[in-house]
ZAZA-142127 format. One record per residue: residue number from 1; residue in three letters; x negated, y, z negated of N, C-alpha, C in turn. Coordinates in nm, 4 decimals. Each point is the difference from the previous one (the first is absolute). Layout:
BEGIN
R     n   res        n.x        n.y        n.z       ca.x       ca.y       ca.z        c.x        c.y        c.z
R   NUM   ala          X          Y          Z          X          Y          Z          X          Y          Z
...
//
This chain:
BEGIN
R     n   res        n.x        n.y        n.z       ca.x       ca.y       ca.z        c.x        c.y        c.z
R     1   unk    -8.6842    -2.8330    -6.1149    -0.0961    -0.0515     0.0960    -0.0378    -0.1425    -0.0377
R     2   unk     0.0172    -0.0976     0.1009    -0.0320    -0.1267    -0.0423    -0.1777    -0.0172    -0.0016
R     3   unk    -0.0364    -0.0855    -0.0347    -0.1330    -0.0158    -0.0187    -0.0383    -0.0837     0.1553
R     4   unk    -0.1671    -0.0120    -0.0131    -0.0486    -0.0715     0.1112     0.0348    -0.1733     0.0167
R     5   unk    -0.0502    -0.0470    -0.1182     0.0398    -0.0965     0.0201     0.1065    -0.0953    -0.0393
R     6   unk     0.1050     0.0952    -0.0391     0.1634     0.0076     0.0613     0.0415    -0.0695     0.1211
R     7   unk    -0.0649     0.0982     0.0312     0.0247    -0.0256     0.1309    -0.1047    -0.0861     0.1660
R     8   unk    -0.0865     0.0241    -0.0328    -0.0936    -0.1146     0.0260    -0.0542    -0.1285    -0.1098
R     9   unk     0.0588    -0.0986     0.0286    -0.0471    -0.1488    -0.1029    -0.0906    -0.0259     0.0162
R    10   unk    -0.0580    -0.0351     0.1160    -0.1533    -0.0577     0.0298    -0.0086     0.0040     0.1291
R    11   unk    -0.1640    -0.0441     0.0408     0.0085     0.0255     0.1745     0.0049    -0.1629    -0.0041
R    12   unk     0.0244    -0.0147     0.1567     0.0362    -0.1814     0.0305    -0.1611     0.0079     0.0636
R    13   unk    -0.0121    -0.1387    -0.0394    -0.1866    -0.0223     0.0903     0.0591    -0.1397     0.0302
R    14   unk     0.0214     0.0106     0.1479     0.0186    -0.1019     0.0685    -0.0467     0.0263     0.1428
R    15   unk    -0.0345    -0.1427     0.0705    -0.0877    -0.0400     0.1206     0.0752     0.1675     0.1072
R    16   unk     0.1488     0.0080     0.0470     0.0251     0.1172     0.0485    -0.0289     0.1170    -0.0149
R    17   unk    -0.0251     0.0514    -0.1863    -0.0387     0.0768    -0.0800    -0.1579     0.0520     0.0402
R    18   unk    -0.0365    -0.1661     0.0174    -0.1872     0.0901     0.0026     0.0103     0.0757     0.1427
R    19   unk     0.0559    -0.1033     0.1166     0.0112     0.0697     0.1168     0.0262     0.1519     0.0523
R    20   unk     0.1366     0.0278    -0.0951     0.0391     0.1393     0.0003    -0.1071     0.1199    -0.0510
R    21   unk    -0.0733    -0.0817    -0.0878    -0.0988     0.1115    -0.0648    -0.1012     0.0087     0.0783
R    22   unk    -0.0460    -0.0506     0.1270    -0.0969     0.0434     0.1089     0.0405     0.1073     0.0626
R    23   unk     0.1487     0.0277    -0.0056     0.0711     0.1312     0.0803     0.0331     0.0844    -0.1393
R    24   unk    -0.0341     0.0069    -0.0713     0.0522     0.0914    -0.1062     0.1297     0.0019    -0.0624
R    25   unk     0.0509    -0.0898    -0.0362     0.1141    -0.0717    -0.0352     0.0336    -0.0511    -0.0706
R    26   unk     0.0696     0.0387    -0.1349     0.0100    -0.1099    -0.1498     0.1296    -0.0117     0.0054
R    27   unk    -0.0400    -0.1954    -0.0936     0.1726     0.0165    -0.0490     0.0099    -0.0395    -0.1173
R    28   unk     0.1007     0.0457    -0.0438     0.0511     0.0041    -0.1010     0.1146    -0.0619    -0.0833
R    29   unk     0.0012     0.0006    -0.0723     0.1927    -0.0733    -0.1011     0.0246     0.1210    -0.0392
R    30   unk     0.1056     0.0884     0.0346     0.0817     0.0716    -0.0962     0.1317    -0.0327    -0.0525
R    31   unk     0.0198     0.0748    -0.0509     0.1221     0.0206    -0.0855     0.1381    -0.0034     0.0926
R    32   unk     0.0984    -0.0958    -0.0030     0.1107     0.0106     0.1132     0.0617     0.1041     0.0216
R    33   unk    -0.0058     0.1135    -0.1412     0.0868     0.0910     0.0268    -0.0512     0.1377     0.0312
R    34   unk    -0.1780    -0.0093     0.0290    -0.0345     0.0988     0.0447    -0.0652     0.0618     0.1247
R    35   unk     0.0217     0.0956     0.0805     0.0494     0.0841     0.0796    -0.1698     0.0300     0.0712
R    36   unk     0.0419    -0.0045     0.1595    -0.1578     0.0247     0.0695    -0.0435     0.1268    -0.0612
R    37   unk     0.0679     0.0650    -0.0163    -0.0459     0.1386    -0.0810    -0.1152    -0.0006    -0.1162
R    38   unk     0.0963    -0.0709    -0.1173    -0.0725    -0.0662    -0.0998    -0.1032    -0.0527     0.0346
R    39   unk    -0.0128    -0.1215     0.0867    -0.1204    -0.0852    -0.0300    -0.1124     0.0742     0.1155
R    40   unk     0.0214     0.1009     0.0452    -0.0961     0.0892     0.0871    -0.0295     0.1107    -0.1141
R    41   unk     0.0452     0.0023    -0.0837    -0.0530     0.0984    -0.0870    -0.1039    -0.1201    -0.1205
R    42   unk     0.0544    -0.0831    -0.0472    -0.0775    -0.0646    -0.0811    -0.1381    -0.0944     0.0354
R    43   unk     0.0251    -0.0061     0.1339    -0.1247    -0.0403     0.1240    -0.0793     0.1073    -0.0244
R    44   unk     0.0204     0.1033     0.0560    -0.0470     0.0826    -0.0208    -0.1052     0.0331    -0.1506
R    45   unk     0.0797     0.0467    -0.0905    -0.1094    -0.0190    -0.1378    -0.0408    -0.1244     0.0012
R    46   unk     0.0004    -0.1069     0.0130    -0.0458    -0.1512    -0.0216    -0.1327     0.0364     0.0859
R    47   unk    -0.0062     0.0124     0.0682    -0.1651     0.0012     0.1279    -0.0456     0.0758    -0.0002
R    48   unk     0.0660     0.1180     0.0203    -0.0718     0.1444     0.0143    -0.0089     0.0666     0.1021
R    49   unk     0.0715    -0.1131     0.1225     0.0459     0.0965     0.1599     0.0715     0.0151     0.0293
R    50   unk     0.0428     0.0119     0.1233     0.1176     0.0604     0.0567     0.0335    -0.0850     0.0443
R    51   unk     0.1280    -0.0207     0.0283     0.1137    -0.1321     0.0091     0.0382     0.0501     0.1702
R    52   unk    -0.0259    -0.0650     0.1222     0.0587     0.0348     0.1247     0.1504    -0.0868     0.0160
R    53   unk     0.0283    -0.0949    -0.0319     0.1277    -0.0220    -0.0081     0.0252    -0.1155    -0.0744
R    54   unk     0.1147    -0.0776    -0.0142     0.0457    -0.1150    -0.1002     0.1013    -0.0635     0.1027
R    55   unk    -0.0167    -0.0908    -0.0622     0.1175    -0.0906     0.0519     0.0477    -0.1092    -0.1033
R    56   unk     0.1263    -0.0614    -0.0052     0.0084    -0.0709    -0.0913     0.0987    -0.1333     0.0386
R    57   unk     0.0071    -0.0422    -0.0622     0.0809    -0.1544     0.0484     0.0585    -0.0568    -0.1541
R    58   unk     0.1079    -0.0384    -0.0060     0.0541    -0.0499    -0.1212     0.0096    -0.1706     0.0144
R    59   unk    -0.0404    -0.0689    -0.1030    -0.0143    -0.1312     0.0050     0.1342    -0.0506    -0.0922
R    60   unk     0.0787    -0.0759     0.0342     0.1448    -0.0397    -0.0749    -0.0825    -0.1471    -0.0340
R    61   unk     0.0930    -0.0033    -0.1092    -0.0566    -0.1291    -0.1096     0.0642    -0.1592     0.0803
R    62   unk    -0.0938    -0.0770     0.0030     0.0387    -0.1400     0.0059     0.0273    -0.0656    -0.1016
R    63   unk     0.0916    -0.1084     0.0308     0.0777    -0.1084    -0.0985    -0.1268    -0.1261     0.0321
R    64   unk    -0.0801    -0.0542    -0.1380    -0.0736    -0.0612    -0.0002     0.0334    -0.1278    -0.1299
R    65   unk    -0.0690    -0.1061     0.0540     0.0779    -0.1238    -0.0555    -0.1378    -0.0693    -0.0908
R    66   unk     0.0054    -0.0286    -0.1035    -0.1210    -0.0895    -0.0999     0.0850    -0.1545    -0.0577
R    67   unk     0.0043    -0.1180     0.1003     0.1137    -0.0955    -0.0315     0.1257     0.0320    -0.0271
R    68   unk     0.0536     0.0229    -0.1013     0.1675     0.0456     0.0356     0.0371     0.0958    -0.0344
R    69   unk    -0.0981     0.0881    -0.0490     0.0168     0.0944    -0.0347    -0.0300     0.1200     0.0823
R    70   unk     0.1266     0.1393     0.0319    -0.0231     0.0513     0.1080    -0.0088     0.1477    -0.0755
R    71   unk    -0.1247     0.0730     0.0855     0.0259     0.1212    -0.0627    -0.0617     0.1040     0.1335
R    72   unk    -0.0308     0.1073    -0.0167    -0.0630     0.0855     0.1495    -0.0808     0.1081    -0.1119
R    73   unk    -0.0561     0.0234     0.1151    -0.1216     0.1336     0.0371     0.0318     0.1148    -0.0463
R    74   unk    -0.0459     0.0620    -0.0214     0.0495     0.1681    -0.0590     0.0014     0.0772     0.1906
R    75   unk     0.0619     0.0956     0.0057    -0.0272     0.0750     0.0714    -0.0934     0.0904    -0.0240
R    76   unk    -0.0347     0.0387     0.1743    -0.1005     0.0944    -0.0474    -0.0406     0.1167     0.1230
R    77   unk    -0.1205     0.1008     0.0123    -0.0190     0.0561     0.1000    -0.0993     0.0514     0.0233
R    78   unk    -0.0694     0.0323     0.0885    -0.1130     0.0041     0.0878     0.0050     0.0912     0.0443
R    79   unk    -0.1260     0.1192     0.0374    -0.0077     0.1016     0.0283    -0.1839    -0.0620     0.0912
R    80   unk     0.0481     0.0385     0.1030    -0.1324     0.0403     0.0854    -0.0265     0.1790     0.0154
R    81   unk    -0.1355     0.0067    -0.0486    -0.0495     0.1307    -0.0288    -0.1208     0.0521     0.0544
R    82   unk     0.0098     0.0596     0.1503    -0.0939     0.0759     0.0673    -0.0648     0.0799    -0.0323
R    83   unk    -0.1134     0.0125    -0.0064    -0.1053     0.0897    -0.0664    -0.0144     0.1289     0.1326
R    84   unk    -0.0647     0.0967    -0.0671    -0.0523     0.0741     0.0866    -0.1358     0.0090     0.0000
R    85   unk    -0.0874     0.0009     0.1123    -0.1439     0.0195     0.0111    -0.0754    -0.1087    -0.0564
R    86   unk    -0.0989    -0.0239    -0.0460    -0.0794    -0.0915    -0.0361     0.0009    -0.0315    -0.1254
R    87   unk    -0.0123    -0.1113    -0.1002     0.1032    -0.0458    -0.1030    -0.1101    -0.1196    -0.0464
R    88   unk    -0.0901    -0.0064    -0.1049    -0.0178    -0.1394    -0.0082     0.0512    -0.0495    -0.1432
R    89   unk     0.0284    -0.1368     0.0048     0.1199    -0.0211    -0.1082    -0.0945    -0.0835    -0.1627
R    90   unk     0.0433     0.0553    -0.0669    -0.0549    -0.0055    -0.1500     0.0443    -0.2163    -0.0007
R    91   unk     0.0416    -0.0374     0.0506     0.0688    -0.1369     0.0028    -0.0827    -0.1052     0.0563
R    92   unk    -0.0992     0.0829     0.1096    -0.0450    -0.1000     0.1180    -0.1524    -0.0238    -0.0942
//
């Protein structure tokens, strides 16, 4: 069994981020290689409710330049995480 925060890295708090959390809605960085399954179970122990659905989006790394020297971004991925029922967040 992988652990929680394995598989969830951190939540993202950004200007879209606060928005989503008026509808009950977090997001998150997970782990690229883990599974809506997974991160609806580790949501889950992380808050203490019930998870109504996920969604996720994978972010591919950019090639980024510092004068001549060229290097890129890590990849990474994003999980939007629907709460169920009323939810107030330990963050806000």
């Amino acid at each position: 069994m992988t652990k929680i925060f394995e598989v969830i890295r951190k939540p993202l708090l950004t200007e879209k981020g606060q928005i989503l959390r008026e509808s009950n809605i977090q997001v998150f960085e997970v782990a690229p290689w883990a599974s809506k399954h997974q991160i609806k179970e580790a949501a889950e122990l992380l808050l203490q409710t019930k998870v109504k659905s996920i969604r996720t989006v994978r972010i591919p790394s950019k090639a980024k330049r510092l004068g001549r020297w060229v290097g890129s971004t890590g990849a990474s991925k994003k999980a939007y995480v629907e709460l169920a029922g009323d939810f107030k967040s330990a963050i806000e």
